[in-house]
C-alpha positions as CSV (number, residue, x, y, z in Angstrom):
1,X,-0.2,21.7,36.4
2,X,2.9,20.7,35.2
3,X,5.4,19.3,32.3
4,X,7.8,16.5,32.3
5,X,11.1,16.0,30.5
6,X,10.5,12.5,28.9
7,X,14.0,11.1,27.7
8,X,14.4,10.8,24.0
9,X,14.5,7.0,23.7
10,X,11.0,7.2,25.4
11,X,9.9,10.0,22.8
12,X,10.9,8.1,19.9
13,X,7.5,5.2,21.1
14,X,6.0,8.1,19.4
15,X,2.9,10.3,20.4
16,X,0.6,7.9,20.1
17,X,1.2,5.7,22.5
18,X,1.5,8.9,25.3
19,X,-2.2,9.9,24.2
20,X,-3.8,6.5,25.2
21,X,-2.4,6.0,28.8
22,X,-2.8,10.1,29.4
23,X,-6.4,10.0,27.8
24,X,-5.5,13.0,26.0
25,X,-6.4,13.9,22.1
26,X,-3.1,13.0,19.3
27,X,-2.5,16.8,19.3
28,X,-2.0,17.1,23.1
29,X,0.1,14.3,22.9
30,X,2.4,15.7,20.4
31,X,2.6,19.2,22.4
32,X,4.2,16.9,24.9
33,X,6.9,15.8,23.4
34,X,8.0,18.8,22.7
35,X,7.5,19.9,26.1
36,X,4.5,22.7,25.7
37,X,2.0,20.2,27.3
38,X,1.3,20.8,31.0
39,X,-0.2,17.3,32.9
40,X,-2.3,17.4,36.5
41,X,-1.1,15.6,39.0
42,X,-2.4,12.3,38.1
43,X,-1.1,12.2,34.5
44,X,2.2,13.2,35.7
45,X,2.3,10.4,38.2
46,X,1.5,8.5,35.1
47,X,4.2,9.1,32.8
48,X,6.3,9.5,35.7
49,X,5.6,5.4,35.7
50,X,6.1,4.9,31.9
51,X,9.7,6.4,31.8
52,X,10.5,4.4,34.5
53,X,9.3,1.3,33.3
54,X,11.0,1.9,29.8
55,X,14.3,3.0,31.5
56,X,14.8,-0.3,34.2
57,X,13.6,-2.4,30.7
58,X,16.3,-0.3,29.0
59,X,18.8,-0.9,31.7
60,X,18.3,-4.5,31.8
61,X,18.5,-5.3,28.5
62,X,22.1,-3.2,27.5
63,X,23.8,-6.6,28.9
64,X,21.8,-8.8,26.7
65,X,22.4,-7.4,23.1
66,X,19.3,-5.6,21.0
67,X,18.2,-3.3,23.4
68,X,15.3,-1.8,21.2
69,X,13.9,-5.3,20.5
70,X,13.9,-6.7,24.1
71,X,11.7,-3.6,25.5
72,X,9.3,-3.7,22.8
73,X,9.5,-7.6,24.0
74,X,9.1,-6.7,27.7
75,X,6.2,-4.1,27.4
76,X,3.2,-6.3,26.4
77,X,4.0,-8.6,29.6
78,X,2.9,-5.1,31.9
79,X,-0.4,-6.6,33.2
80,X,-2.3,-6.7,36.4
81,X,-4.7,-9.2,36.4
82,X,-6.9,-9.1,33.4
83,X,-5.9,-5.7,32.1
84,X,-2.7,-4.5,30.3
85,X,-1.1,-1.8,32.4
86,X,-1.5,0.6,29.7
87,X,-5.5,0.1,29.9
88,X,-5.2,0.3,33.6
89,X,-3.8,3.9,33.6
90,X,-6.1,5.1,31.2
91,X,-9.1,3.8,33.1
92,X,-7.4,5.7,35.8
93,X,-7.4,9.0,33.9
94,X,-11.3,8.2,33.0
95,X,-10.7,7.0,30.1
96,X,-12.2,3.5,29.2
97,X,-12.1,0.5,26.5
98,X,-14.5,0.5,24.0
99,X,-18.0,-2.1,24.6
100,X,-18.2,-5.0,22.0
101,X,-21.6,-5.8,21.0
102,X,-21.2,-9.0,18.6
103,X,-23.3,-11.9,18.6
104,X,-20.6,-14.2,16.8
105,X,-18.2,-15.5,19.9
106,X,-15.3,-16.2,17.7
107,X,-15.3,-12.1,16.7
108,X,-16.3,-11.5,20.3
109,X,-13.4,-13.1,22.2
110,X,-10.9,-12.0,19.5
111,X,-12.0,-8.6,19.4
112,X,-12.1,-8.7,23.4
113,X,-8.1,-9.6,23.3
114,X,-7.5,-7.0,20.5
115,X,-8.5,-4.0,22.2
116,X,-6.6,-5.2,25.7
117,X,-3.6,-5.2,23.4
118,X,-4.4,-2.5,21.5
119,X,-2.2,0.0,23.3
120,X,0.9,-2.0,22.7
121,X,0.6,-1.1,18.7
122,X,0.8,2.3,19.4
123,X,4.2,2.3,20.4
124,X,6.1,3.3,17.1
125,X,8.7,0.6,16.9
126,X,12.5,1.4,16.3
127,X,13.6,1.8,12.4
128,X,16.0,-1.2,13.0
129,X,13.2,-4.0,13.5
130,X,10.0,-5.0,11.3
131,X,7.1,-4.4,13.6
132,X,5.1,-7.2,13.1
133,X,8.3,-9.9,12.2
134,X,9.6,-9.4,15.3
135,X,6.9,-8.4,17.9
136,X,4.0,-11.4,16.4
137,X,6.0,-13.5,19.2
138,X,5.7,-10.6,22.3
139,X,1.9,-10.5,21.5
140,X,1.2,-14.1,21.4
141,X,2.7,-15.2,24.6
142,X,0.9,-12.0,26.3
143,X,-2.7,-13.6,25.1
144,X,-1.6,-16.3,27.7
145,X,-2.5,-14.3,30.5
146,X,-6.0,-13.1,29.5
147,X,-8.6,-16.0,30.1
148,X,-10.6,-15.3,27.4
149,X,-7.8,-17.3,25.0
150,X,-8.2,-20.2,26.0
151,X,-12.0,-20.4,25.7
152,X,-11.4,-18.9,22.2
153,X,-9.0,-22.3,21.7
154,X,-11.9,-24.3,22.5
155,X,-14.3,-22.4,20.2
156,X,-12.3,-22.5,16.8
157,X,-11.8,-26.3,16.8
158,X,-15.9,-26.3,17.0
159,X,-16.3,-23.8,14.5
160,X,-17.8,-25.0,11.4
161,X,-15.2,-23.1,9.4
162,X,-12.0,-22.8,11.2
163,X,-11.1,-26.3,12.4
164,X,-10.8,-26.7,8.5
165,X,-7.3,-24.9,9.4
166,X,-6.0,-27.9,11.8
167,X,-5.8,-31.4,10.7
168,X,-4.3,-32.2,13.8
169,X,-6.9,-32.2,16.7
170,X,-4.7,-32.3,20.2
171,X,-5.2,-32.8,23.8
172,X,-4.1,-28.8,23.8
173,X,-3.4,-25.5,21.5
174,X,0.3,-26.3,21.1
175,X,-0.5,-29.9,20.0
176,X,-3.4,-28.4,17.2
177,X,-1.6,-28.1,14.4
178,X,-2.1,-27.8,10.4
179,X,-0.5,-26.7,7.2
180,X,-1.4,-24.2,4.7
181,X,-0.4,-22.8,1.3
182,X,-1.2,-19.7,0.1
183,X,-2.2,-19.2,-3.4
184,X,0.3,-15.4,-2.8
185,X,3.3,-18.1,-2.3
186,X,3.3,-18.2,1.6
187,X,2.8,-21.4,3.3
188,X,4.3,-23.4,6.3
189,X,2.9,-24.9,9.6
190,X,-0.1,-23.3,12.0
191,X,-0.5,-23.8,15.6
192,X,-3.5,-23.1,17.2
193,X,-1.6,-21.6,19.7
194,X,-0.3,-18.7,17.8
195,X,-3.7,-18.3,15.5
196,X,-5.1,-15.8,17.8
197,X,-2.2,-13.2,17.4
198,X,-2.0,-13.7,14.0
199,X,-5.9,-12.8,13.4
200,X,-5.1,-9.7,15.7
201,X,-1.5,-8.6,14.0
202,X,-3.1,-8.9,10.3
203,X,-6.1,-6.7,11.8
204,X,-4.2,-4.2,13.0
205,X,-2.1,-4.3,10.0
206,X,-4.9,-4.0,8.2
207,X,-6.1,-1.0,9.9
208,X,-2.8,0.9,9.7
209,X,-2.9,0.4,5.9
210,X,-6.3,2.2,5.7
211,X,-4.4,5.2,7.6
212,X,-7.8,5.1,10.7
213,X,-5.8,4.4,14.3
214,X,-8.5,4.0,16.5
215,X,-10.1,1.0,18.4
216,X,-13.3,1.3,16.4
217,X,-11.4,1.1,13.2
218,X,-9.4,-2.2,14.7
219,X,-12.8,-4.1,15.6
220,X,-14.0,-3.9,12.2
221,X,-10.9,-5.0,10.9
222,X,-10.9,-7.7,13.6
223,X,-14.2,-9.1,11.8
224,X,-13.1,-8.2,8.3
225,X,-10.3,-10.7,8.8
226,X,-12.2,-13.2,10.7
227,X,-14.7,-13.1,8.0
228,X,-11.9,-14.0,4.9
229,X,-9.8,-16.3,7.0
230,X,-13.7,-18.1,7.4
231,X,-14.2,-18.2,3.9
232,X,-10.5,-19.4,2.7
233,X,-10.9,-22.4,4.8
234,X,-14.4,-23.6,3.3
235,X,-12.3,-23.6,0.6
236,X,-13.5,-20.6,-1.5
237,X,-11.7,-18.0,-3.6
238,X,-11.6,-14.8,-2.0
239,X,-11.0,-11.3,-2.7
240,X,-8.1,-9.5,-0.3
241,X,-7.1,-6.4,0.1
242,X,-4.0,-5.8,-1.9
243,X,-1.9,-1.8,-1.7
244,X,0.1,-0.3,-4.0
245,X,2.9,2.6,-3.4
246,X,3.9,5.0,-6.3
247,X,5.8,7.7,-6.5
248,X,6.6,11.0,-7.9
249,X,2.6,12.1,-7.7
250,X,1.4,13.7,-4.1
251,X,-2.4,14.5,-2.8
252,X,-2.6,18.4,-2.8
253,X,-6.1,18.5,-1.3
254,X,-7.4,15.0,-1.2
255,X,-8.2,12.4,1.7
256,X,-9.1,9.5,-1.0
257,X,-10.2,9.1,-4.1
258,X,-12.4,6.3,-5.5
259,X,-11.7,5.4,-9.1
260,X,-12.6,1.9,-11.4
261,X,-9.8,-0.2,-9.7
262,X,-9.8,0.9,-5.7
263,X,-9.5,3.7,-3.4
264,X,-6.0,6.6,-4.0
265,X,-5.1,7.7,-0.5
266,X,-2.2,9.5,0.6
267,X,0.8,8.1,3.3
268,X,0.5,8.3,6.5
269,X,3.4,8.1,9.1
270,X,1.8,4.1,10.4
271,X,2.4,2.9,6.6
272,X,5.5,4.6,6.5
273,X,6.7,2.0,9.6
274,X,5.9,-1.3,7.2
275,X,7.5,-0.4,4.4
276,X,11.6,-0.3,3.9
277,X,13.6,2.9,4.1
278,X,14.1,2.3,0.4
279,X,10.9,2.4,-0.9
280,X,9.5,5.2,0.9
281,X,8.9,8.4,-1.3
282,X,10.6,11.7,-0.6
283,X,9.4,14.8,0.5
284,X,8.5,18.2,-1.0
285,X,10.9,20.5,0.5
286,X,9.5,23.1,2.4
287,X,5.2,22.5,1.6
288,X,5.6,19.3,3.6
289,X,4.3,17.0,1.0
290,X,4.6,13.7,0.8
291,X,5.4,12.9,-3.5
292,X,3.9,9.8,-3.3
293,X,0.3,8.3,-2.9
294,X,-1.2,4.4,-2.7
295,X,-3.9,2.7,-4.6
296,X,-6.1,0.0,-2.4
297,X,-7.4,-2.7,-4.8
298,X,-8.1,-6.2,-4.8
299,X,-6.6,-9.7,-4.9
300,X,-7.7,-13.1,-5.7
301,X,-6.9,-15.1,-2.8
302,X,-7.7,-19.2,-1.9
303,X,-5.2,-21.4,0.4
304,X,-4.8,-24.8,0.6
305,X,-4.9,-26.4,4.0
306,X,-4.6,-30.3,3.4
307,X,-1.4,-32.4,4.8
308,X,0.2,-32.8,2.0
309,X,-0.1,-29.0,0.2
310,X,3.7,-29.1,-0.6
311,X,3.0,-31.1,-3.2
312,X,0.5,-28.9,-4.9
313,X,2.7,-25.6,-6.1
314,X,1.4,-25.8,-9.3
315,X,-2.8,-26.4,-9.2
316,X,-4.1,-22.9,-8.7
317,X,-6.6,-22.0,-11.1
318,X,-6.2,-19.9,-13.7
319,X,-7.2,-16.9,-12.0
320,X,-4.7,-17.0,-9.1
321,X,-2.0,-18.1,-11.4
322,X,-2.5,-14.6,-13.7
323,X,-3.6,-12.4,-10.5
324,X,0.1,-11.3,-10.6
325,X,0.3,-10.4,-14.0
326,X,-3.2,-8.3,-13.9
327,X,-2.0,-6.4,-10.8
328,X,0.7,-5.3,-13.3
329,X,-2.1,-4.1,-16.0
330,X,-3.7,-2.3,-13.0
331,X,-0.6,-0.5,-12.5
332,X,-0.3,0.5,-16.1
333,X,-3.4,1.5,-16.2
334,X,-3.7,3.8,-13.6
335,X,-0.7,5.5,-15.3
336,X,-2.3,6.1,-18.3
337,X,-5.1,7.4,-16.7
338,X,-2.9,10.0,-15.0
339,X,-1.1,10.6,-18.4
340,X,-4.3,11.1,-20.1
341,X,-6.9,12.8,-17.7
342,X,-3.9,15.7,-16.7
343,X,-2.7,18.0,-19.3
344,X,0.9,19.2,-18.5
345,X,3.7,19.3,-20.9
346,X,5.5,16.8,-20.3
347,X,3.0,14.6,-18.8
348,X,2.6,12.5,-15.5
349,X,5.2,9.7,-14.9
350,X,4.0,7.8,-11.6
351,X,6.9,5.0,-10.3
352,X,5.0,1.8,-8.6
353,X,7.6,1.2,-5.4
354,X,6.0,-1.7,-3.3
355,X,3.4,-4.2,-3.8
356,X,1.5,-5.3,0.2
357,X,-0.8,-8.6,0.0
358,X,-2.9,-8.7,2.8
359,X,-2.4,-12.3,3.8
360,X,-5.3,-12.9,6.7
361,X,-3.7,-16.4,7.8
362,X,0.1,-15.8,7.8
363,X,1.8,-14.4,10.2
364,X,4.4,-10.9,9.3
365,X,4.0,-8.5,6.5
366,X,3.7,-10.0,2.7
367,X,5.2,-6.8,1.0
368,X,7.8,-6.4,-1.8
369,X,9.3,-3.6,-3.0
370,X,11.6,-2.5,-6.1
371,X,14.8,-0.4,-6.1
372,X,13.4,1.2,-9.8
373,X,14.4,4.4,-10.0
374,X,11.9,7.7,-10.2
375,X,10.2,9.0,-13.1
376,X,12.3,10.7,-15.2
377,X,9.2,13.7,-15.6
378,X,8.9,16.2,-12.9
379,X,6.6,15.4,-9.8
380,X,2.8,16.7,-9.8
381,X,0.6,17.7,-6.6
382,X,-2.8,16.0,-7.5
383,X,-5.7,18.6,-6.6
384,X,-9.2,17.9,-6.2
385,X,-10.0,19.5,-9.6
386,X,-8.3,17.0,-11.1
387,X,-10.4,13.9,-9.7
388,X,-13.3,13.6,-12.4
389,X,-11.0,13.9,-15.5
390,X,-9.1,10.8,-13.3
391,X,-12.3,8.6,-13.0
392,X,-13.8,9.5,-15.9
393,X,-9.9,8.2,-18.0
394,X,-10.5,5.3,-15.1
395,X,-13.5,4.4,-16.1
396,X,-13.1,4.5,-20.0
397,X,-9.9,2.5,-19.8
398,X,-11.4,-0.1,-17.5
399,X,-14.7,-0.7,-19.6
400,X,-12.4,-1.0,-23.2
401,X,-10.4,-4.0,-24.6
402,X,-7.0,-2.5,-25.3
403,X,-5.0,-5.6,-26.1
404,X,-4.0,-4.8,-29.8
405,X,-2.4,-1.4,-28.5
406,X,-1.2,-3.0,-25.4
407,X,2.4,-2.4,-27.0
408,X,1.6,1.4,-27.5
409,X,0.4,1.9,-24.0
410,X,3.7,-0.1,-22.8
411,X,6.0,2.1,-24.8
412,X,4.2,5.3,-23.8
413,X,4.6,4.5,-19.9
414,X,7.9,3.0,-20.5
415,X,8.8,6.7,-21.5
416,X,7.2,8.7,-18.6
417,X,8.0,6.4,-16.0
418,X,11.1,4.4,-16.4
419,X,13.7,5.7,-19.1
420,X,15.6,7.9,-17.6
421,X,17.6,8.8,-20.7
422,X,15.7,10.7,-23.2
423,X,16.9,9.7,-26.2
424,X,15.2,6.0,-24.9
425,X,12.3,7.7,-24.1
426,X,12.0,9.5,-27.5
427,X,12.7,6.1,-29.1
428,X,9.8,4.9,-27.3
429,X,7.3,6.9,-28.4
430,X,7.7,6.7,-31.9
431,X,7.6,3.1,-31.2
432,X,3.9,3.9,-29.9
433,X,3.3,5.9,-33.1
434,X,4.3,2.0,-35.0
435,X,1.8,0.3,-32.7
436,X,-1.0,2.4,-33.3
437,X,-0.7,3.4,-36.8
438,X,1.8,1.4,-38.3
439,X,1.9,-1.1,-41.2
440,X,3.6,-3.4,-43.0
441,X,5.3,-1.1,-45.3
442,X,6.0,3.2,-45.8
443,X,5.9,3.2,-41.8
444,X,7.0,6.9,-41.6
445,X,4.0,7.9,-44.7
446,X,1.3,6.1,-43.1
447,X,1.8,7.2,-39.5
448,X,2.1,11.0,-40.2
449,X,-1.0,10.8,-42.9
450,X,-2.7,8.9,-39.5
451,X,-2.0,11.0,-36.9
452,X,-2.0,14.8,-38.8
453,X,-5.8,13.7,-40.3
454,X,-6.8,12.8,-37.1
455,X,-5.3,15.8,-34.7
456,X,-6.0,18.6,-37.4
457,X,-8.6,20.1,-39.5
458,X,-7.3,21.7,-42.2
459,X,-5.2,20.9,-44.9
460,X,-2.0,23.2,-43.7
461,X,-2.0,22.6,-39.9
462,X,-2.1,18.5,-41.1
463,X,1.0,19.3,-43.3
464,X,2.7,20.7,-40.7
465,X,2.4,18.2,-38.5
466,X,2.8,15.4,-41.1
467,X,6.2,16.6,-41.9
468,X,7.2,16.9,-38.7
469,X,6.4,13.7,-38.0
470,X,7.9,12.0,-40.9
471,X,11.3,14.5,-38.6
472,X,10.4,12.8,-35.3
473,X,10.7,9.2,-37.5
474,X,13.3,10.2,-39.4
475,X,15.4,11.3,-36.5
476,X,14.8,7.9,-34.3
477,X,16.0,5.8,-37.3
478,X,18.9,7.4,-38.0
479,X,19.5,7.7,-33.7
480,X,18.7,4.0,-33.9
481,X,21.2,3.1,-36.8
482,X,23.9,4.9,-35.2
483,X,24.4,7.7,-38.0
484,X,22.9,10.3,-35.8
485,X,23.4,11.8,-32.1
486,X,21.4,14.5,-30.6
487,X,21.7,16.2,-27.2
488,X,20.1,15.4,-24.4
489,X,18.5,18.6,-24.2
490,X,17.0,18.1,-28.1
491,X,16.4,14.3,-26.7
492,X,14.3,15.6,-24.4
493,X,12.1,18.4,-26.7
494,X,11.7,15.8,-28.9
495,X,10.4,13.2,-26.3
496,X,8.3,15.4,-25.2
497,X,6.6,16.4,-28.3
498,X,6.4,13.0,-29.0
499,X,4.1,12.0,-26.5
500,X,2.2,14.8,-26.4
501,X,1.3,13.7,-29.8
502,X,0.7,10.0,-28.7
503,X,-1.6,10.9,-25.8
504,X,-3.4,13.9,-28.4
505,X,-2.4,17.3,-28.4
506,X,-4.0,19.5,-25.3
507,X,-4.0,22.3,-27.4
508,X,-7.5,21.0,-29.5
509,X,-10.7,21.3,-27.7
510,X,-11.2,19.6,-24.5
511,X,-14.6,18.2,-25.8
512,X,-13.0,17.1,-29.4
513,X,-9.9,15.6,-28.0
514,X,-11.7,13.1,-25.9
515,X,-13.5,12.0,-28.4
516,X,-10.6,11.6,-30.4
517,X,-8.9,9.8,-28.1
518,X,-11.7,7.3,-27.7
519,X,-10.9,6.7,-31.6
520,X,-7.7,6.6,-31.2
521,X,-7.4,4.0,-28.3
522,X,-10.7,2.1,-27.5
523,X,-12.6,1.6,-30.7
């Protein structure tokens, strides 16, 4: 038995990558980068061939500028015969490929060319390139030297569904060609030539989204995307996945979470690589938690695929024209739910960083990202005690129309989540207090009689709170009209105060403060 010094260029492909070839579990894997990993003889011979590949590409390449992005272009051309190197060493180590047991040939050749390429996504690629921008290209021209492609050409312009795609019929792939718009924006030329690696990189993009890196997890996401990019070119509207990044809220002790509009899971380091160093969320110091979480929900999704579809920006239906401005709502919902299920003074401000489409018939990632900054409230570690006061808030909000106190719930997250001064933030929710309560005359009256009958019982605690309400008012006018400044420390007691009035009080009863904040919001 022995260990290997792997150079740190090599190391930085990441562990993954190491456990296929070696046939050794993740853990393993990452013992051997740091050198506490001893191989047999036939392993070491193994990596002994890896380095040496990566360091004659490496050598090659210094002459001919981007050095990172012409290995990650030489390694998928490794193959002997019908198998990629990386499947041949494995097979070598008794390791093996997994059996594909579908009836529908399309699925069955794709899948067959996704798991001999399956290897080559493991390497983690450099920070300075997009993964699947810049490799799509590597991975299509290695397809060439499998057979099974070019039966799977001959298949899709007899499928039922996917010659839909081409217009053009040709004497060959590169001559197939069609055009496409997507209802997400994204549109341009497709070559039937390139259609396989496209299915194959959205799979595996897919896959790495969902945070499961295994060749089990790819085939179903092999099908899954076979299966939309079917239905989009009969022409129907479609569901696809769609993921959201926030910030400034980590999993303590949760894998997932289901709740009314998808699935909460935590980061892993594979969605970490498709996203921009910008809008990746920081780190807990010292605990090793990631402050940040991502919601998986759903998209309406329908391309266009006739000639002429350049012409035709403008003749979505209505529901793909607002899917945009719902997958806002979503976001502000989810935020009040947080607000509302989690009793913390002050409450839970959660920052939406990037928005990623799953786009099953474009090629590269469809993701956008904001440079917002954080939440100006203090980060929160979501435990699993917390999940059913989250779905149950989930579920209430979902099932009630909110639209004439849309304004409130705007003003309420624009305070928790966005002003970062908190005099704004103060200003903010007393603006809530207008929507909710608010008339067209003796605003200050009216609100404080509102809110102190409905958080208090008896007639001196609703005093006390109605004059210090008519305070809070009193103050934002006179902040508003110039005459008064306050400090930010007094900006933010009072901001604070201020919501915890507009979201109820956690000091009444748990059972009489939901029901009074069904009356207050969703009646």
């Amino acid at each position: 038995m022995s260990n290997i010094e792997i150079p740190l260029f090599v190391k930085n492909m990441g562990h993954r990558i190491f456990a296929y070839i070696l046939n050794i579990s993740d853990q393993n894997a990452l013992e051997l980068t740091k050198g506490n990993f001893d191989l047999d003889k036939n392993q070491l011979k193994v990596i002994e061939s890896f380095i040496q590949i990566c360091r004659q590409y490496r050598i090659q390449s210094i002459d001919q500028g981007d050095v990172d992005f012409l290995v990650m272009h030489s390694l998928p051309q490794l193959f002997q015969g019908e198998k990629h190197l990386f499947n041949v060493w494995r097979e070598q180590l008794d390791g093996e490929l997994l059996s594909i047991e579908v009836e529908d040939r399309v699925v069955y050749l794709v899948s067959c060319l996704a798991l001999e390429l399956y290897p080559l996504f493991l390497i983690k690629p450099p920070r300075s390139i997009q993964h699947f921008t810049n490799t799509f290209s590597h991975i299509s021209s290695a397809l060439y030297k499998l057979s099974a492609h070019k039966e799977l050409f001959s298949i899709i312009v007899k499928d039922d569904s996917l010659k839909n795609i081409f217009s053009i019929i040709g004497e060959n792939d590169m001559n197939t060609t069609g055009n496409y718009m997507a209802s997400t924006g994204r549109g341009g030329g497709m070559q039937l030539s390139v259609f396989p690696a496209t299915l194959i990189s959205n799979a595996y993009e897919l896959m790495q989204l969902r945070g499961s890196i295994s060749q089990e997890a790819l085939l179903q996401a092999v099908e899954e995307v076979i299966r939309m990019v079917r239905d989009v070119a009969d022409g129907k509207t479609i569901s696809v996945p769609v993921f959201i990044g926030f910030h400034n809220l980590g999993l303590e002790d949760i894998d997932s979470l289901d709740i009314e509009w998808g699935k909460i899971r935590g980061y892993n380091p594979e969605i970490l690589d498709l996203i921009p160093q910008e809008a990746r969320p920081s780190n807990l110091g010292g605990e090793n938690k990631t402050l940040g979480f991502i919601l998986e929900s759903e998209y309406p999704y329908k391309v266009d695929f006739s000639p002429r579809n350049e012409d035709k920006k403008s003749e979505w239906p209505p529901e793909l024209k607002q899917a945009r401005g719902k997958l806002d709502n979503t976001q502000e919902n989810l935020s009040l739910a947080f607000a509302l299920a989690i009793e913390r003074d002050p409450p839970i401000g959660i920052t939406p960083a990037w928005t990623l489409i799953v786009d099953p018939i474009s090629q590269g990632t469809n993701i956008s990202w904001s440079n917002r900054q954080s939440s100006p409230m203090p980060y929160y570690l979501l435990s699993s005690g917390s999940s059913e006061p989250l779905k149950y808030w989930s579920s209430i909000i979902k099932s009630s129309n909110d639209q004439k106190i849309r304004i409130a719930i705007r003003r309420i997250l624009s305070s928790i989540n966005e002003r970062i001064n908190p005099i704004d933030g103060f200003v903010d929710s007393v603006i809530a207090w207008e929507n909710l309560f608010g008339g067209n005359a003796e605003l200050s009256y009216r609100i404080s009689i509102s809110i102190s009958k409905l958080l208090k019982d008896s007639p001196e605690d609703r005093l006390a709170l109605q004059k210090k309400i008519v305070k809070f008012y009193n103050d934002r006018s006179q902040i508003v009209h110039g005459s008064k400044e306050i400090s930010n420390e007094d900006a933010v007691q009072k901001r604070n105060e201020c919501l915890s009035i507009a979201l109820s009080s956690p000091a009444i009863p748990a059972a009489k403060q939901l029901n009074l904040l069904k009356l207050l919001y969703f009646v």
